[in-house]
mmJSON file of the N, C-alpha and C atoms, coordinates in Angstrom:
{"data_MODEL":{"atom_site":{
"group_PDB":["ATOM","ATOM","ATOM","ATOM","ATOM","ATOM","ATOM","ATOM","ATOM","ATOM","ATOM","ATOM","ATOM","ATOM","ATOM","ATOM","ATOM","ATOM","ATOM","ATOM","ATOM","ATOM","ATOM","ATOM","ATOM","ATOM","ATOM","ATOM","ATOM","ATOM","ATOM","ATOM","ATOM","ATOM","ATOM","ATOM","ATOM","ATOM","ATOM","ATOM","ATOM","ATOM","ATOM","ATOM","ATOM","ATOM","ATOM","ATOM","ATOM","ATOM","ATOM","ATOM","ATOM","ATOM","ATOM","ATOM","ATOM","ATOM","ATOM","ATOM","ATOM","ATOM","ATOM","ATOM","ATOM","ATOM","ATOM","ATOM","ATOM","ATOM","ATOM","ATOM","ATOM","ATOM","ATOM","ATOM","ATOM","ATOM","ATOM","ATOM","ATOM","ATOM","ATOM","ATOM","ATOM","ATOM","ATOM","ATOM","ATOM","ATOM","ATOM","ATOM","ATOM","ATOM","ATOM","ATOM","ATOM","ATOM","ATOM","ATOM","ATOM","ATOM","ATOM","ATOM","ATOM","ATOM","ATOM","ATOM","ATOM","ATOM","ATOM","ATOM","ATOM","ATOM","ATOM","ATOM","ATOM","ATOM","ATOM","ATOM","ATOM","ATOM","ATOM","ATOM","ATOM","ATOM","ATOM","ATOM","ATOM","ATOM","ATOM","ATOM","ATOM","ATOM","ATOM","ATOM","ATOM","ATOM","ATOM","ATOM","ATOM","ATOM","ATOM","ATOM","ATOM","ATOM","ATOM","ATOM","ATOM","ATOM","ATOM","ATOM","ATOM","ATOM","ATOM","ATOM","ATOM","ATOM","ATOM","ATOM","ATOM","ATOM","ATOM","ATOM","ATOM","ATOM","ATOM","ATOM","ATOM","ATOM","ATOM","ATOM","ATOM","ATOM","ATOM","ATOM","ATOM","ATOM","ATOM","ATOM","ATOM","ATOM","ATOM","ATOM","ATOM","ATOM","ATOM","ATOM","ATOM","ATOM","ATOM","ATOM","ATOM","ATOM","ATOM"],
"id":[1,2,3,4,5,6,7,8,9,10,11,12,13,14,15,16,17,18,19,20,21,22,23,24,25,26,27,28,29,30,31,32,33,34,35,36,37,38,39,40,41,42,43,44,45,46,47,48,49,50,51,52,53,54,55,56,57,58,59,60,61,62,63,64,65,66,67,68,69,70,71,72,73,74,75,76,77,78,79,80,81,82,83,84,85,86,87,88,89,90,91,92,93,94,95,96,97,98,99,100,101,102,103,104,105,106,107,108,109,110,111,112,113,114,115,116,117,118,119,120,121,122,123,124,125,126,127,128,129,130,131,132,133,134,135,136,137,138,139,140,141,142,143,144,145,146,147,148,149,150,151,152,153,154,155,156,157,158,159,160,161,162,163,164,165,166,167,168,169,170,171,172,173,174,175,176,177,178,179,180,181,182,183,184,185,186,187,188,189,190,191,192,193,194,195],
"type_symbol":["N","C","C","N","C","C","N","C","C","N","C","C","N","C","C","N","C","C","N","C","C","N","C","C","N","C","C","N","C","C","N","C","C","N","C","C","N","C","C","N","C","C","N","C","C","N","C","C","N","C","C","N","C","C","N","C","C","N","C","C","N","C","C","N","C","C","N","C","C","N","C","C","N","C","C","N","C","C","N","C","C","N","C","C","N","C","C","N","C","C","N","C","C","N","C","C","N","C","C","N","C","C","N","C","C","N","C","C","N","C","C","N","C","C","N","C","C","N","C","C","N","C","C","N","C","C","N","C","C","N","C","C","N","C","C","N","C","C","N","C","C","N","C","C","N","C","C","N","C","C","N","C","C","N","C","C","N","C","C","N","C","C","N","C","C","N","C","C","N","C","C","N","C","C","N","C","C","N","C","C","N","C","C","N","C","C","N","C","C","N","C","C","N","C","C"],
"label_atom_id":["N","CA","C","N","CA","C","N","CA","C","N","CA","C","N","CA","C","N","CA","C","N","CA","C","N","CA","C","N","CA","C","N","CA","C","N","CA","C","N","CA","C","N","CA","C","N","CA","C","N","CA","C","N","CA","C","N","CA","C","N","CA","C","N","CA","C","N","CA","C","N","CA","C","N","CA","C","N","CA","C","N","CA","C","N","CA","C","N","CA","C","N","CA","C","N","CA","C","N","CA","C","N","CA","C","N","CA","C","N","CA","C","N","CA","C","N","CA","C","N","CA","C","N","CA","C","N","CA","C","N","CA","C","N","CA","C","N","CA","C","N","CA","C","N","CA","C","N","CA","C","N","CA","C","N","CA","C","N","CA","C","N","CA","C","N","CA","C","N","CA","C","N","CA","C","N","CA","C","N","CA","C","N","CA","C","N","CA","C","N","CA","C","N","CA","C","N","CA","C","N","CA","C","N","CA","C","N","CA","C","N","CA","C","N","CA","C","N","CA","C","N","CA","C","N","CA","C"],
"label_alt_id":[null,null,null,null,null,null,null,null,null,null,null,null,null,null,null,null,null,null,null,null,null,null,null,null,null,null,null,null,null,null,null,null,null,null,null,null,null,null,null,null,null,null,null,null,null,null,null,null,null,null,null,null,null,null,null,null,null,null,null,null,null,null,null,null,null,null,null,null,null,null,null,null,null,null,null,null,null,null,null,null,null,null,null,null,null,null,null,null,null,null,null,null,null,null,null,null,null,null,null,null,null,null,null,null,null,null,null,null,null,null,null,null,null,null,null,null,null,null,null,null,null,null,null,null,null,null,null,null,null,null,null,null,null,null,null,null,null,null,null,null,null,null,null,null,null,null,null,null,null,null,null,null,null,null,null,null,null,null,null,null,null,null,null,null,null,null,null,null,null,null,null,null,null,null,null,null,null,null,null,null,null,null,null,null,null,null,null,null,null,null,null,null,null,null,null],
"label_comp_id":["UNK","UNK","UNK","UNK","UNK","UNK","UNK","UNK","UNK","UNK","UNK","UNK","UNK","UNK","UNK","UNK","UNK","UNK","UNK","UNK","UNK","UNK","UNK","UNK","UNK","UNK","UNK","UNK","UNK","UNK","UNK","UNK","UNK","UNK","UNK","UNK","UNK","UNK","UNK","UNK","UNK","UNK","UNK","UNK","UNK","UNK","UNK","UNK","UNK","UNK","UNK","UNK","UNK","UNK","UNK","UNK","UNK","UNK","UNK","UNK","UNK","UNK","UNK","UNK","UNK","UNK","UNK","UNK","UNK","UNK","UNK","UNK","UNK","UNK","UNK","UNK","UNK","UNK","UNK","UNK","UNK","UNK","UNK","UNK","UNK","UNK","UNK","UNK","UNK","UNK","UNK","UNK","UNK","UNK","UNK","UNK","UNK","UNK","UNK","UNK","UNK","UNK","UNK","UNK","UNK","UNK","UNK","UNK","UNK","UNK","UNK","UNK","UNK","UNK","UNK","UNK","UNK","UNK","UNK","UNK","UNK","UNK","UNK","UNK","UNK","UNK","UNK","UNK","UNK","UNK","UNK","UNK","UNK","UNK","UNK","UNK","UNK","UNK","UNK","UNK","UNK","UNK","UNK","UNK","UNK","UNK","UNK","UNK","UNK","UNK","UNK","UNK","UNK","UNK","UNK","UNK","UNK","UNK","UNK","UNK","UNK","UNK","UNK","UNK","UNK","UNK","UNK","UNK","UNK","UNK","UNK","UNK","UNK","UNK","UNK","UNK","UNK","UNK","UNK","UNK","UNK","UNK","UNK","UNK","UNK","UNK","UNK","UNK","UNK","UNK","UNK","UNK","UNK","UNK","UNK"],
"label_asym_id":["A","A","A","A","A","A","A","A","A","A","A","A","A","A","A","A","A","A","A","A","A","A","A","A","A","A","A","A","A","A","A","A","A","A","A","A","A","A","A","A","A","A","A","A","A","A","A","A","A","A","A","A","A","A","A","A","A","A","A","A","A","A","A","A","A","A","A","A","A","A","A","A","A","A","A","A","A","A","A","A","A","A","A","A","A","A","A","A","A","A","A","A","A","A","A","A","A","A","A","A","A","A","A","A","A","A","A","A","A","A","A","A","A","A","A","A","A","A","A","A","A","A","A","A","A","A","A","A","A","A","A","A","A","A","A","A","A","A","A","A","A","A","A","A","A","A","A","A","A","A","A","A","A","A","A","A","A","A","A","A","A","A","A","A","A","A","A","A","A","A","A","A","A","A","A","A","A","A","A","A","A","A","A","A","A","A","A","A","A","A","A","A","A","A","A"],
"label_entity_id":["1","1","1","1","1","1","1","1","1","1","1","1","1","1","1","1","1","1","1","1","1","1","1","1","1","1","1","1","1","1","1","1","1","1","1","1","1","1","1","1","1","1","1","1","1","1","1","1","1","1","1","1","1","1","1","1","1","1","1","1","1","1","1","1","1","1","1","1","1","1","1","1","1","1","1","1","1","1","1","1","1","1","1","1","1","1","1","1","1","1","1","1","1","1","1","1","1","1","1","1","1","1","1","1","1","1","1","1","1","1","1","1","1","1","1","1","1","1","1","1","1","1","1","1","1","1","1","1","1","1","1","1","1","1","1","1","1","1","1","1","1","1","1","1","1","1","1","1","1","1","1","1","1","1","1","1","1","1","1","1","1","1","1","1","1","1","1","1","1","1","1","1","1","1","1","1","1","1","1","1","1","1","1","1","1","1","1","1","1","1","1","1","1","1","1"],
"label_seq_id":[1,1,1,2,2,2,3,3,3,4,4,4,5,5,5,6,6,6,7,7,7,8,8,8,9,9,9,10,10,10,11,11,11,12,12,12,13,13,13,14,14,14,15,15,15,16,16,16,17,17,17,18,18,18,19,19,19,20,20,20,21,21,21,22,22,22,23,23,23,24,24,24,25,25,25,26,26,26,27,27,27,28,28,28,29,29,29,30,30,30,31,31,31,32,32,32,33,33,33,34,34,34,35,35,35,36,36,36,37,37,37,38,38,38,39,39,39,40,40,40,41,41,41,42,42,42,43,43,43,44,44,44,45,45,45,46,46,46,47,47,47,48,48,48,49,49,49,50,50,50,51,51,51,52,52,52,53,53,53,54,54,54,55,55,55,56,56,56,57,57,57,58,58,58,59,59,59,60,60,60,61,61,61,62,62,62,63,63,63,64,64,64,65,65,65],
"pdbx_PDB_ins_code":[null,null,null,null,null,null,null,null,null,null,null,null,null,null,null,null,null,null,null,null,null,null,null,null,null,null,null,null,null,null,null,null,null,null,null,null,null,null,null,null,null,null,null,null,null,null,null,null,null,null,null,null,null,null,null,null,null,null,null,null,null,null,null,null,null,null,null,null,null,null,null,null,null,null,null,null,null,null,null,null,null,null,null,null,null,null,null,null,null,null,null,null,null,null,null,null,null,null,null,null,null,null,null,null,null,null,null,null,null,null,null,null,null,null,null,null,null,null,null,null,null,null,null,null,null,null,null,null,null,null,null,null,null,null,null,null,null,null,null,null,null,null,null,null,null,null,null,null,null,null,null,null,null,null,null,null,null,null,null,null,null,null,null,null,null,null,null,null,null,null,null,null,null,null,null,null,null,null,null,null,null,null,null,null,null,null,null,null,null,null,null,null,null,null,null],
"Cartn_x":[-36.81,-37.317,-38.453,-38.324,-39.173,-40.583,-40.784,-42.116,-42.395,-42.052,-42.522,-43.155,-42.688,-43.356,-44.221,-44.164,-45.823,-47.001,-46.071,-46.99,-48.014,-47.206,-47.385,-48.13,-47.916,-49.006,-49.734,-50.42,-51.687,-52.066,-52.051,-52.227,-52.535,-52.229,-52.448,-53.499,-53.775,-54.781,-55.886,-56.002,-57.294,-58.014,-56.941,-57.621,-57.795,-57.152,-57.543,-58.647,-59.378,-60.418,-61.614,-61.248,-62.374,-62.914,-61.825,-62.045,-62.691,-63.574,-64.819,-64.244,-64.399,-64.034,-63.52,-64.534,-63.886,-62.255,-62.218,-61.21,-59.494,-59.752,-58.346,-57.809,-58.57,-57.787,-56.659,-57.058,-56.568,-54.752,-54.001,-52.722,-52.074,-51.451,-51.128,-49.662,-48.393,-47.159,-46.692,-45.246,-44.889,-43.131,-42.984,-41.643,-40.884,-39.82,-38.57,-39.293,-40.51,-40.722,-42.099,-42.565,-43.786,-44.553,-45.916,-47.101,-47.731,-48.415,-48.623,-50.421,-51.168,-52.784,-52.742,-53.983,-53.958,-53.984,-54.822,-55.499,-53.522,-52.163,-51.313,-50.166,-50.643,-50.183,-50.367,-52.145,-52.395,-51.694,-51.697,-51.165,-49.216,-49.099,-47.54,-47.252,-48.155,-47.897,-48.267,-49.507,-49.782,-48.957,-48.174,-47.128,-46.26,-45.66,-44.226,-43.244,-43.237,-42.479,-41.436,-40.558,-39.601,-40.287,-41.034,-41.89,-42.765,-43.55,-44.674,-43.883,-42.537,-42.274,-41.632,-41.531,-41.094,-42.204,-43.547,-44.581,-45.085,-44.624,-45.393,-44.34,-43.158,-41.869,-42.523,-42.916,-43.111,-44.868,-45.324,-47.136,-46.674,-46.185,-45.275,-45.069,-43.74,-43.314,-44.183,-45.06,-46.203,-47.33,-47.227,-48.562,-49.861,-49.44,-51.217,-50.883,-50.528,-50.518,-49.872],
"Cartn_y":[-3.589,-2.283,-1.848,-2.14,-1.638,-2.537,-3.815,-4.494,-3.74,-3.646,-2.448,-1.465,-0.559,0.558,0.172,-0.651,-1.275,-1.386,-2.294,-2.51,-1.353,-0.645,0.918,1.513,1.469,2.343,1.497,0.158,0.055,-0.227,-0.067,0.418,1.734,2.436,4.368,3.956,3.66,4.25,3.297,2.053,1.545,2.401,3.275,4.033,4.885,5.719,6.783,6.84,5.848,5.455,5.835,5.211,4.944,6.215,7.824,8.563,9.555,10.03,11.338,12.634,13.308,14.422,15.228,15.964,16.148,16.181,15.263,14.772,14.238,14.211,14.832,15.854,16.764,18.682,18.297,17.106,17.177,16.942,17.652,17.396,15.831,15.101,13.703,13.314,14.634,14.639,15.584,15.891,17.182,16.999,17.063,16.436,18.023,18.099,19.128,20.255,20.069,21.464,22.425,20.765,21.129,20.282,21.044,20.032,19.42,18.257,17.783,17.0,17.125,16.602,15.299,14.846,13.123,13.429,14.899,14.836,15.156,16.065,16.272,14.469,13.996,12.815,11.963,11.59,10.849,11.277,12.242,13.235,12.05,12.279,12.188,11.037,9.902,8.851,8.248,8.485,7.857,7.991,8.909,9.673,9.025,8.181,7.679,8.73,9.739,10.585,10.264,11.464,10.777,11.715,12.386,13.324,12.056,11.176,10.275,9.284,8.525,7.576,8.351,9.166,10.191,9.799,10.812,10.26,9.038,7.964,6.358,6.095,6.311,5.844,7.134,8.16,8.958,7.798,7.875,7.507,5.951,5.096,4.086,4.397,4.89,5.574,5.963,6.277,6.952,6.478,4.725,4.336,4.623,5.205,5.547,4.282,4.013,2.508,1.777],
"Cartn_z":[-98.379,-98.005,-98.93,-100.021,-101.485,-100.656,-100.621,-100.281,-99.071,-97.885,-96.674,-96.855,-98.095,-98.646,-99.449,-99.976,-100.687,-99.646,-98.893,-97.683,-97.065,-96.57,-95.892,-96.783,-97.954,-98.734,-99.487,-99.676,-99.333,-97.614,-97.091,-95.614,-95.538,-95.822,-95.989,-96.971,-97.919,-98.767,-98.043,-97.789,-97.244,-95.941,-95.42,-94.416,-95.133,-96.054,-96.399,-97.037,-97.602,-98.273,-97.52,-96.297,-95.33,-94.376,-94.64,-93.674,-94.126,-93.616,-94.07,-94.26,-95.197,-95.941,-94.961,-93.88,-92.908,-92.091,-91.553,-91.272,-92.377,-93.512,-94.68,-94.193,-93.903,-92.929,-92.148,-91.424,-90.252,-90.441,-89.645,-90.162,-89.944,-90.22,-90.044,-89.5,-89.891,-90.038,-90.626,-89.624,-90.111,-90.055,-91.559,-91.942,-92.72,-92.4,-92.043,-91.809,-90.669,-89.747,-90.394,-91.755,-92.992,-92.401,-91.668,-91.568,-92.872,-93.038,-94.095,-93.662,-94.049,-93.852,-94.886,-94.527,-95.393,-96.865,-96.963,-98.254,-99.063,-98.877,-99.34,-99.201,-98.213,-97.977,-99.067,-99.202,-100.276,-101.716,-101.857,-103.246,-103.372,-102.053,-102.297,-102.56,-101.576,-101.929,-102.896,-103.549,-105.117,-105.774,-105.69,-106.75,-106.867,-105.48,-104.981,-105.249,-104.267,-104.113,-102.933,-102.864,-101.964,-100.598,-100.879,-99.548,-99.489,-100.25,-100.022,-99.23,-99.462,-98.53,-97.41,-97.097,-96.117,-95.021,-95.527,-94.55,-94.557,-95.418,-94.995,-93.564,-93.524,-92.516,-91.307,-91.533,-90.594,-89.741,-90.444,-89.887,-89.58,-89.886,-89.266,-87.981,-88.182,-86.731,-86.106,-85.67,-85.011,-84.871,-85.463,-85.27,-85.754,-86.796,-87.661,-88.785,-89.351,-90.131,-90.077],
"occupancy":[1.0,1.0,1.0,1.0,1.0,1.0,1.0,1.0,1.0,1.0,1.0,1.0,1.0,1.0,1.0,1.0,1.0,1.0,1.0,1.0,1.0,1.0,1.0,1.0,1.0,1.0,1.0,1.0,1.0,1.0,1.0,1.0,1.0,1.0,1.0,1.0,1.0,1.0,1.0,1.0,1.0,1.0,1.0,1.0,1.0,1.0,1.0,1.0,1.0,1.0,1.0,1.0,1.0,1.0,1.0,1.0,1.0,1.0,1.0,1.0,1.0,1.0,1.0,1.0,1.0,1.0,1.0,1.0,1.0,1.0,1.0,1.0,1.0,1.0,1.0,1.0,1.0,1.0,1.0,1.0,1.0,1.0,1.0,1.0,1.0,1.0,1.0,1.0,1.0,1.0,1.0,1.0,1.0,1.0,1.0,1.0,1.0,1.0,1.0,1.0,1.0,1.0,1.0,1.0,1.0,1.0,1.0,1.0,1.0,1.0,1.0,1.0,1.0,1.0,1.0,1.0,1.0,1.0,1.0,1.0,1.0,1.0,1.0,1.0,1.0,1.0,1.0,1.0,1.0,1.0,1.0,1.0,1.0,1.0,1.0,1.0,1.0,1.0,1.0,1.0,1.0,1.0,1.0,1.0,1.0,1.0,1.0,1.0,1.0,1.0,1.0,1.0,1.0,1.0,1.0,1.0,1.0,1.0,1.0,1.0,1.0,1.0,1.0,1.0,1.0,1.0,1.0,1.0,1.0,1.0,1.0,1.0,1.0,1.0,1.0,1.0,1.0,1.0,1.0,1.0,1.0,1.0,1.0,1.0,1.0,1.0,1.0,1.0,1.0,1.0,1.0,1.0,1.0,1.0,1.0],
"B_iso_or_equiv":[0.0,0.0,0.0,0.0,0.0,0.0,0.0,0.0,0.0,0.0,0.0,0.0,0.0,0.0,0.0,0.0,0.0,0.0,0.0,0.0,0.0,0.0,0.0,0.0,0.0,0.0,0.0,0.0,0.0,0.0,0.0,0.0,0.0,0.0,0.0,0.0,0.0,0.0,0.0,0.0,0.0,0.0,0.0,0.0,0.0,0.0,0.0,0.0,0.0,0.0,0.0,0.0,0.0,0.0,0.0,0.0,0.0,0.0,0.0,0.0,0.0,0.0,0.0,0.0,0.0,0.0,0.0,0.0,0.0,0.0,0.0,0.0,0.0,0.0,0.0,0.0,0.0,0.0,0.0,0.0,0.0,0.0,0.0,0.0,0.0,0.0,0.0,0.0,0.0,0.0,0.0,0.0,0.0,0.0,0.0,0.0,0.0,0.0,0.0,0.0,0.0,0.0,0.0,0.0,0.0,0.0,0.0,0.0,0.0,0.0,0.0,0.0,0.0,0.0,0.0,0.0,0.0,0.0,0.0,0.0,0.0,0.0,0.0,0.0,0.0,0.0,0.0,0.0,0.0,0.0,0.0,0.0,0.0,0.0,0.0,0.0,0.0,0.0,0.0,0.0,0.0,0.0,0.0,0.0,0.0,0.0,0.0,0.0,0.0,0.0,0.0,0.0,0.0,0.0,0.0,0.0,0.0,0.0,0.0,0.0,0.0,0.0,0.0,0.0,0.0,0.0,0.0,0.0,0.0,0.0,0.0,0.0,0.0,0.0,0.0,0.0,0.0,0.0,0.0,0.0,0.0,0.0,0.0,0.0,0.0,0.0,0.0,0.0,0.0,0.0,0.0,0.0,0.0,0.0,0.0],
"pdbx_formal_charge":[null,null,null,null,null,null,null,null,null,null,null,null,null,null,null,null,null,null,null,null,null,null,null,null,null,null,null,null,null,null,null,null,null,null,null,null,null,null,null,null,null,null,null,null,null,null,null,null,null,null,null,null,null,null,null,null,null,null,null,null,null,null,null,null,null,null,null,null,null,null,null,null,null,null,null,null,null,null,null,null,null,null,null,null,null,null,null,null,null,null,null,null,null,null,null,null,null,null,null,null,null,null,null,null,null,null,null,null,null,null,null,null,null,null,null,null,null,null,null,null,null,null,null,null,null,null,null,null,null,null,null,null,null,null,null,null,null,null,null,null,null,null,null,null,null,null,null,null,null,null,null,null,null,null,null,null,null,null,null,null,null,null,null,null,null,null,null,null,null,null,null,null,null,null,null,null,null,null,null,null,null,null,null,null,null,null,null,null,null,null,null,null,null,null,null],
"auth_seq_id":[1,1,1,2,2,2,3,3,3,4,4,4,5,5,5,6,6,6,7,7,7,8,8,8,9,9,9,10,10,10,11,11,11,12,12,12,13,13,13,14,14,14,15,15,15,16,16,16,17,17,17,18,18,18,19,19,19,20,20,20,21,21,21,22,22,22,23,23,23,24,24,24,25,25,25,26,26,26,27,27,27,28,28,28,29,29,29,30,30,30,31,31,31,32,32,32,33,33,33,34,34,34,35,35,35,36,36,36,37,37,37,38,38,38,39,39,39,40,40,40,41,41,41,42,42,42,43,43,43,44,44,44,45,45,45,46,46,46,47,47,47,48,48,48,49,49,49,50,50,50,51,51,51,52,52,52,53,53,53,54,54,54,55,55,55,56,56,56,57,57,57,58,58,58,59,59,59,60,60,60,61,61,61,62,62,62,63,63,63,64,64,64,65,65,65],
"auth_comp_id":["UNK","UNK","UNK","UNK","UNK","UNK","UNK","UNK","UNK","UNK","UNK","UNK","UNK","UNK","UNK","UNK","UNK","UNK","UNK","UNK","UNK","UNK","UNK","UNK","UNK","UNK","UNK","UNK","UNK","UNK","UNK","UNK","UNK","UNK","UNK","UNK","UNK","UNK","UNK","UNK","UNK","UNK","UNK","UNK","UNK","UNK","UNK","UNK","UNK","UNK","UNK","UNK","UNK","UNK","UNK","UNK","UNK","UNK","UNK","UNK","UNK","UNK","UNK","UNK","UNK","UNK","UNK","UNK","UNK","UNK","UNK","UNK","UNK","UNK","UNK","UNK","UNK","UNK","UNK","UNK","UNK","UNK","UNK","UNK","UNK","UNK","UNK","UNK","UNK","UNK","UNK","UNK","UNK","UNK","UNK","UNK","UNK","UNK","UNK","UNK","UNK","UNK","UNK","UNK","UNK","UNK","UNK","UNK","UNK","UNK","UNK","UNK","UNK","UNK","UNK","UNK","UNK","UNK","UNK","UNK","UNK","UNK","UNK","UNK","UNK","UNK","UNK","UNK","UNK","UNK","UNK","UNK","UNK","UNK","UNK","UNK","UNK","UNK","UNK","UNK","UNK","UNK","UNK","UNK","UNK","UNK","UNK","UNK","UNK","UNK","UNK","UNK","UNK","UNK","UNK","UNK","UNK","UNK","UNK","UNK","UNK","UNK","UNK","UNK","UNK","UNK","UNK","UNK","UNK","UNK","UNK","UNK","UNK","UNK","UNK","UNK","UNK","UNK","UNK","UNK","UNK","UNK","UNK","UNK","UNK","UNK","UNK","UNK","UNK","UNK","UNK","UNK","UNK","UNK","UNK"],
"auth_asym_id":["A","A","A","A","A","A","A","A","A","A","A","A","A","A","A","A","A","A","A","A","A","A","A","A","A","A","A","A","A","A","A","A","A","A","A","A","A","A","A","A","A","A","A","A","A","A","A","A","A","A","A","A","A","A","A","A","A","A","A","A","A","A","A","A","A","A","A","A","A","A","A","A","A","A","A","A","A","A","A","A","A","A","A","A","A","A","A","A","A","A","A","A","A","A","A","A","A","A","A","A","A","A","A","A","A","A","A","A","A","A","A","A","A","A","A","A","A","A","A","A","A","A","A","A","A","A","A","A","A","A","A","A","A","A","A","A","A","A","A","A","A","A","A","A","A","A","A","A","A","A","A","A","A","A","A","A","A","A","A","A","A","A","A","A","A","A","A","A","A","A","A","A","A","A","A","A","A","A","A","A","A","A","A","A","A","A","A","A","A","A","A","A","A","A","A"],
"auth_atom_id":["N","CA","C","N","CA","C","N","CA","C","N","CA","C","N","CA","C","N","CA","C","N","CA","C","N","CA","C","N","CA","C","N","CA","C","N","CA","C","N","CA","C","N","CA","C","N","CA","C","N","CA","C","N","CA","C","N","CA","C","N","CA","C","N","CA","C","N","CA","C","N","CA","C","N","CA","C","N","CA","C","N","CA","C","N","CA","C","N","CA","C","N","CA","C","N","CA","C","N","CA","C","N","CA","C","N","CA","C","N","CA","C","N","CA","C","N","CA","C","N","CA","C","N","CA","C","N","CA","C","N","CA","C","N","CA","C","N","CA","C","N","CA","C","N","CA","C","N","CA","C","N","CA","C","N","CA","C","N","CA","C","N","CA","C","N","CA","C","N","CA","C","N","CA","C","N","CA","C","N","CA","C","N","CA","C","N","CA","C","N","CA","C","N","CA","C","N","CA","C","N","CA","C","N","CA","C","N","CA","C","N","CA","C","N","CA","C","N","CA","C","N","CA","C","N","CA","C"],
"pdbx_PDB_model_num":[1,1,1,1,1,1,1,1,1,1,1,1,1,1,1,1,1,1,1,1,1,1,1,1,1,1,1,1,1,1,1,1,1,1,1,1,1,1,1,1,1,1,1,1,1,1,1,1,1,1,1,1,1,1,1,1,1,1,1,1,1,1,1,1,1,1,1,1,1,1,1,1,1,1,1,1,1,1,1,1,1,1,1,1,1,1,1,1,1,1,1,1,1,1,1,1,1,1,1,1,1,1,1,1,1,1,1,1,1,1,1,1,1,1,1,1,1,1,1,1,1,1,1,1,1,1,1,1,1,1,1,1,1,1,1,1,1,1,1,1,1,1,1,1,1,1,1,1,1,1,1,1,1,1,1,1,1,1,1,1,1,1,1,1,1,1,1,1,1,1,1,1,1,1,1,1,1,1,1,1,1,1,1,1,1,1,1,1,1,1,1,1,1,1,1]
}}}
């Protein structure tokens, strides 16, 4: 499970790399009823929080990485 979430988050950051300032606003996932945008996403997941693998399993699920 631990390598998946490696996985997933370099996968999230190579896109996140790639997307124009702009578009960070945009919301990505909204976990216990909390919208969350790339730019609070990226925050969580550098961190390895338990909200950061929250949304790597959420944007998974949903087909964004």
């Amino acid at each position: 499970m631990e390598k998946e979430l490696e996985e997933l988050k370099i996968r999230f950051l190579k896109i996140f790399s790639n997307l124009p300032e702009d578009v960070r606003k945009d919301i990505i996932a909204v976990i216990d009823k909390k919208p969350y945008n790339w730019d609070v996403a990226y925050i969580e997941i550098k961190n390895d929080t338990d909200l950061g693998r929250k949304i790597l399993k959420t944007l998974k699920d949903l087909a964004i990485i």
